[in-house]
C-alpha positions as CSV (number, residue, x, y, z in Angstrom):
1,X,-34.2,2.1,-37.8
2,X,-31.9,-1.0,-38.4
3,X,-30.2,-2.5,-35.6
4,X,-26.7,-0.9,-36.5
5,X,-28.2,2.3,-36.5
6,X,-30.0,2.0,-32.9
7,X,-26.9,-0.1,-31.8
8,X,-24.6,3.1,-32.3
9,X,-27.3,5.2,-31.0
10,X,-27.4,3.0,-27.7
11,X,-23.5,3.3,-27.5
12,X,-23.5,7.2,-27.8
13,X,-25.6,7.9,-25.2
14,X,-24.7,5.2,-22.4
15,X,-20.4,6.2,-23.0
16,X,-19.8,9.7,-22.8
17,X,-16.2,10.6,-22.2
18,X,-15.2,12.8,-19.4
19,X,-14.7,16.8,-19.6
20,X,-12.6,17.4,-23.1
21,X,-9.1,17.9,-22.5
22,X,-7.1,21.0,-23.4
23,X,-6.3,20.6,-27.2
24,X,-3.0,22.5,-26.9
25,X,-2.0,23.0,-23.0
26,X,0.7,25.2,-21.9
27,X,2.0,22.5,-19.2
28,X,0.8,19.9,-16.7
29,X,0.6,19.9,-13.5
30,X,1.7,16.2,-11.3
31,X,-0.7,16.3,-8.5
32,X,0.2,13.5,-5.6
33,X,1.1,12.1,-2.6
34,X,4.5,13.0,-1.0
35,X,6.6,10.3,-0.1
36,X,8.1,12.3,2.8
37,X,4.4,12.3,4.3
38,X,0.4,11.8,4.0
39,X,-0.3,15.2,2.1
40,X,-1.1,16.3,-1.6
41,X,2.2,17.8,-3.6
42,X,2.5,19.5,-6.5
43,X,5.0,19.3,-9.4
44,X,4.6,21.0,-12.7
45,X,6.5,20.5,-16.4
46,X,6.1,21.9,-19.4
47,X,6.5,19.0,-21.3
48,X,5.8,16.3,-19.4
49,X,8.5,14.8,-18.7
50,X,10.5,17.4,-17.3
51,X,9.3,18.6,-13.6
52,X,10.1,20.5,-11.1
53,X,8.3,20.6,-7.4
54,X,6.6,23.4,-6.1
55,X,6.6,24.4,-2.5
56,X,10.0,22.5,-1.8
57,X,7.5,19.1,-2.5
58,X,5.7,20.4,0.6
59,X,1.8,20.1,1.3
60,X,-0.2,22.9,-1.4
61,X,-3.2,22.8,1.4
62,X,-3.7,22.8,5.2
63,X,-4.0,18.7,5.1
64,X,-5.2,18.7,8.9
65,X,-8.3,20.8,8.4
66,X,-9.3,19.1,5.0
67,X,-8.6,15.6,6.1
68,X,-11.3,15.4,9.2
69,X,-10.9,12.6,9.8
70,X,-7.1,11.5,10.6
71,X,-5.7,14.1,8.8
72,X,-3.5,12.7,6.4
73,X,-4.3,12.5,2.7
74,X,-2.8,9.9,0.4
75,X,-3.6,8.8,-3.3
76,X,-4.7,12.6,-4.5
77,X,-6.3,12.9,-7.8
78,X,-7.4,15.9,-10.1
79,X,-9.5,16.5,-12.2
80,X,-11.2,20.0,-13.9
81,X,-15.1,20.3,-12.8
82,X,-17.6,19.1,-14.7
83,X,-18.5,22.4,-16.4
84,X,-14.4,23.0,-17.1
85,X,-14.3,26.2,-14.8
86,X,-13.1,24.8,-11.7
87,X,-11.3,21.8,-10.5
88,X,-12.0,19.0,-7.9
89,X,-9.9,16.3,-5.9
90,X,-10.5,13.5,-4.6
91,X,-8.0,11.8,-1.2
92,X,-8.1,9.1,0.6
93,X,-8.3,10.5,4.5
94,X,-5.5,8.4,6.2
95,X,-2.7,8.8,8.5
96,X,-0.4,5.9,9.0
97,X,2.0,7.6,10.6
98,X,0.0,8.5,13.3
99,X,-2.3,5.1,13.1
100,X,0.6,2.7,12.2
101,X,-2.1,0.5,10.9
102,X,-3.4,0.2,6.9
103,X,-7.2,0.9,8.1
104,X,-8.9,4.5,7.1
105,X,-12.4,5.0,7.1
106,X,-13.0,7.7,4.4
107,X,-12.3,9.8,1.8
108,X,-12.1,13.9,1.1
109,X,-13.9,15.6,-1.8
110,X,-12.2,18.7,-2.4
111,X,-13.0,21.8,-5.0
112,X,-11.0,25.0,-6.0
113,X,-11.7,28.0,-8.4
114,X,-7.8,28.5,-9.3
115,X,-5.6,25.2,-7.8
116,X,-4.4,27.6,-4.5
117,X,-7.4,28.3,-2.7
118,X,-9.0,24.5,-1.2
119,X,-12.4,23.7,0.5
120,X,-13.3,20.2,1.5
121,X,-16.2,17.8,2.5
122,X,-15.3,14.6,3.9
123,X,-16.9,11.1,4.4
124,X,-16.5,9.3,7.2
125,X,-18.4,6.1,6.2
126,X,-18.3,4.6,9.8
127,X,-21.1,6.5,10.1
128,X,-23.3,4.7,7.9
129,X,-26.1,5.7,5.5
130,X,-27.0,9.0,6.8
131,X,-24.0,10.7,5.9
132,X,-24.9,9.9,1.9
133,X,-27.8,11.6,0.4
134,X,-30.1,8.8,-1.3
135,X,-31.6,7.6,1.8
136,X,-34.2,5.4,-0.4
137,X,-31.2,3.6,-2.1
138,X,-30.6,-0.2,-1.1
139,X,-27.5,-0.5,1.3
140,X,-24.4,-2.8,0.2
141,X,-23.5,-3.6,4.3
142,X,-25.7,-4.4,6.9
143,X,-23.0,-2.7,9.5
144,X,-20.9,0.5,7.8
145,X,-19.6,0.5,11.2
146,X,-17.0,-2.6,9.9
147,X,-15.6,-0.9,7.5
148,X,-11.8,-0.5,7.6
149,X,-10.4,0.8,4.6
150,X,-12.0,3.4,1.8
151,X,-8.8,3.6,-0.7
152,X,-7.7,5.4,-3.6
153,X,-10.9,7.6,-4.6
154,X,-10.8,8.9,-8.4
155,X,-13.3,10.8,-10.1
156,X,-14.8,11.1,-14.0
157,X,-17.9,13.8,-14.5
158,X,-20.4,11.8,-16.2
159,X,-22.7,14.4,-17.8
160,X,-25.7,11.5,-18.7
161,X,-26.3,10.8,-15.1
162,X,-29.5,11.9,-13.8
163,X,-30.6,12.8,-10.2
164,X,-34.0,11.9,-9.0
165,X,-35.2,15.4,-9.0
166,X,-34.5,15.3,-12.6
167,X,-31.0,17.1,-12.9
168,X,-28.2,15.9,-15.5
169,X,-24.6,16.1,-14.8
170,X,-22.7,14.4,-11.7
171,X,-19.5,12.8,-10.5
172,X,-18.9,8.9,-10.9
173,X,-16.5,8.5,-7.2
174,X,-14.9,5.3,-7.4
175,X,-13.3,3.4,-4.6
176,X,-12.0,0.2,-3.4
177,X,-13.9,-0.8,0.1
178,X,-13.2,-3.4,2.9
179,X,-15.6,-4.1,5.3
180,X,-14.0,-6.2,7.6
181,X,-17.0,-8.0,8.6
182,X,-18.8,-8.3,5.7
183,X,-16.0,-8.8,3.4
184,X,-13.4,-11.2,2.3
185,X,-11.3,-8.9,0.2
186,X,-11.0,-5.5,-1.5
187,X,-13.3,-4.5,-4.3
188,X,-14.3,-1.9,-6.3
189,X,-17.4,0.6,-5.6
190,X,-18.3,3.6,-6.8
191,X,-20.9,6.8,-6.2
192,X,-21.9,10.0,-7.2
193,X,-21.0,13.2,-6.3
194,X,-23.4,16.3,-7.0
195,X,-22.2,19.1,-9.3
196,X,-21.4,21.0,-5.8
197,X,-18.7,18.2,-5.0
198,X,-20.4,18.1,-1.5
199,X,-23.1,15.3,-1.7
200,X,-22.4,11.5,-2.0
201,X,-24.9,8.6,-3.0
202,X,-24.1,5.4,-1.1
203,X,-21.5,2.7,-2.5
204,X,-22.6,0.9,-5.1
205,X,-20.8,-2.4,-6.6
206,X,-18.6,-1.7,-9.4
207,X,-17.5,-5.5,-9.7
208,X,-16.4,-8.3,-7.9
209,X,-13.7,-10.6,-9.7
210,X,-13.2,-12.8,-6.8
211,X,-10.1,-11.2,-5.7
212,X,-9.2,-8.2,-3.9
213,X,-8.7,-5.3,-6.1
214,X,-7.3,-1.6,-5.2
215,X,-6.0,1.3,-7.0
216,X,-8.2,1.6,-10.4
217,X,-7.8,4.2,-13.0
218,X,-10.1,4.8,-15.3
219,X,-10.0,6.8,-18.9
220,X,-11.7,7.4,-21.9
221,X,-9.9,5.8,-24.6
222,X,-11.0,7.3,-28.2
223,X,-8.8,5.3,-30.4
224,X,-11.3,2.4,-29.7
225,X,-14.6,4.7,-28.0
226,X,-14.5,2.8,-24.8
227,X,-13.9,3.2,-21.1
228,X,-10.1,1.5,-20.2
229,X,-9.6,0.9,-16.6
230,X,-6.1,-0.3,-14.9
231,X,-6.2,-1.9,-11.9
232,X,-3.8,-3.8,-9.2
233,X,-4.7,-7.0,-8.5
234,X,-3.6,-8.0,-4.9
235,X,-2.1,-11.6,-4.8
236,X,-1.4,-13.5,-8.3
237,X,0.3,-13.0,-11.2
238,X,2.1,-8.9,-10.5
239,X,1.8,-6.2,-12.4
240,X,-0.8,-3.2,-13.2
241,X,-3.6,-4.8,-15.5
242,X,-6.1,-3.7,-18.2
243,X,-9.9,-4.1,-19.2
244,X,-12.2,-2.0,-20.4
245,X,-15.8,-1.2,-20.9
246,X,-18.9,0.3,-22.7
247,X,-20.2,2.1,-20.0
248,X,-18.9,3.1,-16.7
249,X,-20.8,1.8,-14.5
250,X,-20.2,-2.1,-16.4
251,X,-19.6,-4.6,-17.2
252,X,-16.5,-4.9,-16.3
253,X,-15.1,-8.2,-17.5
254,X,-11.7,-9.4,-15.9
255,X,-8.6,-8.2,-16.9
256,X,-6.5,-8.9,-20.3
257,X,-3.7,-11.7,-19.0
258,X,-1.6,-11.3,-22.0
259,X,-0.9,-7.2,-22.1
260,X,-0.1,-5.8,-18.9
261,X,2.6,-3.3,-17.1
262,X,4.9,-6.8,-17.0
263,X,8.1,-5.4,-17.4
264,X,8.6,-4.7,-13.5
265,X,9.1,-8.5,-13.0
266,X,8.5,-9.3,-9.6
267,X,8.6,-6.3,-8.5
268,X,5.3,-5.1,-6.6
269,X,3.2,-2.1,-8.6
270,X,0.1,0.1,-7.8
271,X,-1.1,3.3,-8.3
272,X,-1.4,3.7,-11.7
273,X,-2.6,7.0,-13.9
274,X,-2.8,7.2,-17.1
275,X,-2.2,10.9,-18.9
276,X,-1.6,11.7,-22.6
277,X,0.9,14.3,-23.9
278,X,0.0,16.7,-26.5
279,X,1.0,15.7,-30.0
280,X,1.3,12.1,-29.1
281,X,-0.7,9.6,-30.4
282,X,-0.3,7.1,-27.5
283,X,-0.2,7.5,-23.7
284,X,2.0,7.9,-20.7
285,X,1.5,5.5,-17.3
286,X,2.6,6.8,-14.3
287,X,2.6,4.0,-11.3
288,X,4.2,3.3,-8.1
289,X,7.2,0.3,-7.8
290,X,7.2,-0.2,-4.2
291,X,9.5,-3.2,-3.8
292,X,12.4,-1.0,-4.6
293,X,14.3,1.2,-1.5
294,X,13.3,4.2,-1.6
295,X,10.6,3.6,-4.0
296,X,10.2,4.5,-7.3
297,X,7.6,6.3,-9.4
298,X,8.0,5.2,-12.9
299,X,6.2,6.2,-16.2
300,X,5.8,3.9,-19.2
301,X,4.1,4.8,-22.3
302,X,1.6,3.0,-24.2
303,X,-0.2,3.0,-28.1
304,X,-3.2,4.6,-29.0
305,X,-5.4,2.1,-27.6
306,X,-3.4,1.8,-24.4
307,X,-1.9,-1.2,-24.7
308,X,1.6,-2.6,-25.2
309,X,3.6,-1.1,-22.2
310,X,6.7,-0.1,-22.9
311,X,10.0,2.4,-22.4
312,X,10.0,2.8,-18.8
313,X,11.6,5.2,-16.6
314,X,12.0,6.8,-13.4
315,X,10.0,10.3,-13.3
316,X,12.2,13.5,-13.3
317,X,12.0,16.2,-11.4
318,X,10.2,15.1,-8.3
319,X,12.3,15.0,-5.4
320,X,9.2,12.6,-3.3
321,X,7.0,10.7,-5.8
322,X,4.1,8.8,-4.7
323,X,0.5,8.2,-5.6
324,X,-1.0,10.7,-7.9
325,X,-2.6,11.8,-10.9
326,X,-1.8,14.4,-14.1
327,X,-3.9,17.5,-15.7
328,X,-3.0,19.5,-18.5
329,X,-2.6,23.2,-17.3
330,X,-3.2,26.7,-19.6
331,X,-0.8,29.2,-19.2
332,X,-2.9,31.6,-17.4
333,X,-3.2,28.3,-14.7
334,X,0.7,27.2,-14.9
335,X,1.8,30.7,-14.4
336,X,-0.6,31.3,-11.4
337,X,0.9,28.0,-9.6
338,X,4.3,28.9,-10.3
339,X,3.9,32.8,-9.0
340,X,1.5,31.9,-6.0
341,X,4.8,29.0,-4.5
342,X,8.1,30.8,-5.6
């Protein structure tokens, strides 16, 4: 076998992109924080641009009971289950309007058959090692007890990953973490969830670029056949930035300096999700401008290989924008949404 051959072979099975999109979906559905409050929202368009809210913009699931913790949940993103039948979530359990401080201490995995009906598990990770279910993995803190803020969860299935007992198939969790002993900034972790949604390895570390780091989204990008992540980097040069990566779990090298969300000036950005639209080559960027009163969400788009940033523009439609992610909906599940909140 020549070394191009095994090379190739190498790359297919260590990158595997996450569950296949809908090759021709009926609508999408904009799943995210309000900015009226700390719960999940939902908005849905047909073309994605267009939306309208459902529920009046109001919560789509009894935040209190599936937020244990504080019972607020902020930075929601979706995503369909790993075998394409169901869907999961991922929060970040906080309450700042009850706390008035920017500390949480975990996150919610939630999981639904049909987008209406919501059950949820949720890490506390105060509570240290036993709460996650690889007890012989090594620990990244000496006191979990520290920690002060779990932010921002998202989630990819990543069918090549193997449990010790043998079993293929679970969900990469990423994260940023602060412990506030242990720590000098944010940075990126991540775990893995089991195909149940309600089992959690410990934190592992994604990277550490010497700065903190929050809000990363991560996407398969098969123009080029590798992982792209955007990120926020707090303090610096503003602005959502790019890099990308063979494999999920790294490396990760530092971000591209020269082709970035730049167009916001110095404007402060975060929270950035990257969807595509059917029968477009290149992407869309949704992302929080926060400087701005009220603030804004905004979505750019981007080429094929998302890069160059460009065109951007207020989102339509949704009366409280915040934090959030996009999935492309069949009719059968756009329909459902719309009936079950007229």
């Amino acid at each position: 076998m020549t070394k191009k051959i095994f090379a190739s072979l190498l790359v297919a099975l260590t990158v595997i992109p996450a569950v296949a999109q809908l090759k021709n979906p009926y609508g999408y559905l904009y799943c995210h924080m309000s900015r009226r409050g700390e719960w999940t929202a939902f908005a849905l368009s047909r073309d994605g641009e267009n939306w309208h809210d459902l529920n009046g913009g109001n919560e789509v699931y009894d935040t209190e009971k599936l937020s244990a913790i504080e019972g607020g949940a902020r930075d929601a993103y979706i995503a369909r289950s790993g075998d394409g039948k169901s869907f999961v979530m991922v929060t970040t359990d906080m309450c700042n309007r009850k706390s008035r401080q920017w500390w949480n201490y975990g996150i919610n995995l939630l999981r639904s058959d049909d987008l209406i009906h919501w059950e949820s598990v949720t890490f506390d990770f105060r509570k240290g090692p036993d709460i996650f279910c690889d007890p012989e993995s090594p620990d990244v803190y000496e006191d979990y007890s520290a920690i002060h803020r779990v932010w921002a969860p998202q989630v990819i299935w990543d069918e090549n990953y193997t449990w010790p007992d043998g079993q293929r198939g679970g969900y990469f969790v990423y994260y940023s973490l602060l412990n506030s002993k242990e720590d000098q900034y944010d940075r990126i972790f991540y775990s893995y969830a089991d195909p149940s949604f309600t089992r959690l390895t410990k934190p592992r570390l994604l990277f550490d670029w010497g700065y903190a780091t929050i809000d990363a989204d991560i996407v398969w990008v098969e123009a080029d056949k590798k992982w792209h992540m955007m990120i926020k980097k707090e303090g610096g040069q503003r602005g959502i930035f790019t890099t990308k990566s063979e494999s999920l779990t790294g490396t990760w090298p530092e971000p591209d300096e020269s082709d970035y969300v730049d167009f916001e000036g110095n404007k402060k950005c975060e929270g950035a999700s990257a969807f595509r639209i059917a029968g477009e080559e290149g992407w869309r960027v949704g992302y929080v401008e926060y400087s701005s009163r009220p603030i804004r969400y905004r979505i750019c788009k981007a080429d094929e290989y998302l890069s160059n940033f460009h065109s951007p523009e207020d989102i339509k439609g949704v009366a409280d924008p915040q934090h959030g992610s996009f999935l492309p909906l069949t009719k059968k599940e756009y329909r459902r949404l719309e009936k079950h909140w007229k």
